[in-house]
Phi, psi and omega in degrees: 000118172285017187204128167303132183326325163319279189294015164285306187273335171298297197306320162261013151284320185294318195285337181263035167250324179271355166300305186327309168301320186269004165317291204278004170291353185073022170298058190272028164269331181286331195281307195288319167329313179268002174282305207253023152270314176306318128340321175254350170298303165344285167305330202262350185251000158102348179238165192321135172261133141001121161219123200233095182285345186302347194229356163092025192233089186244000000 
């Protein structure tokens, strides 16, 4: 892992604030991005990954 566990956990607080943004901007190319940095932050920190069926990402 190149990030520390802090910034690990900083860094996925941040993508599930701009996901929530590019929701209600109705973006879903900014939504599956940031579903699947949430997703590999998750995964790389060890805990229940995300399940997002609106974009197929389960």
């Amino acid at each position: 892992m190149a990030y520390t566990t802090g910034q690990t956990w900083g860094a996925l607080r941040k993508a599930w604030k701009a996901y929530r943004i590019a929701k209600v901007q109705n973006s879903s190319t900014d939504m599956r991005k940031y579903a699947e940095r949430i997703r590999s932050l998750q995964a790389e920190l060890g805990v229940t990954q995300a399940k997002f069926p609106e974009l197929n990402l389960v």
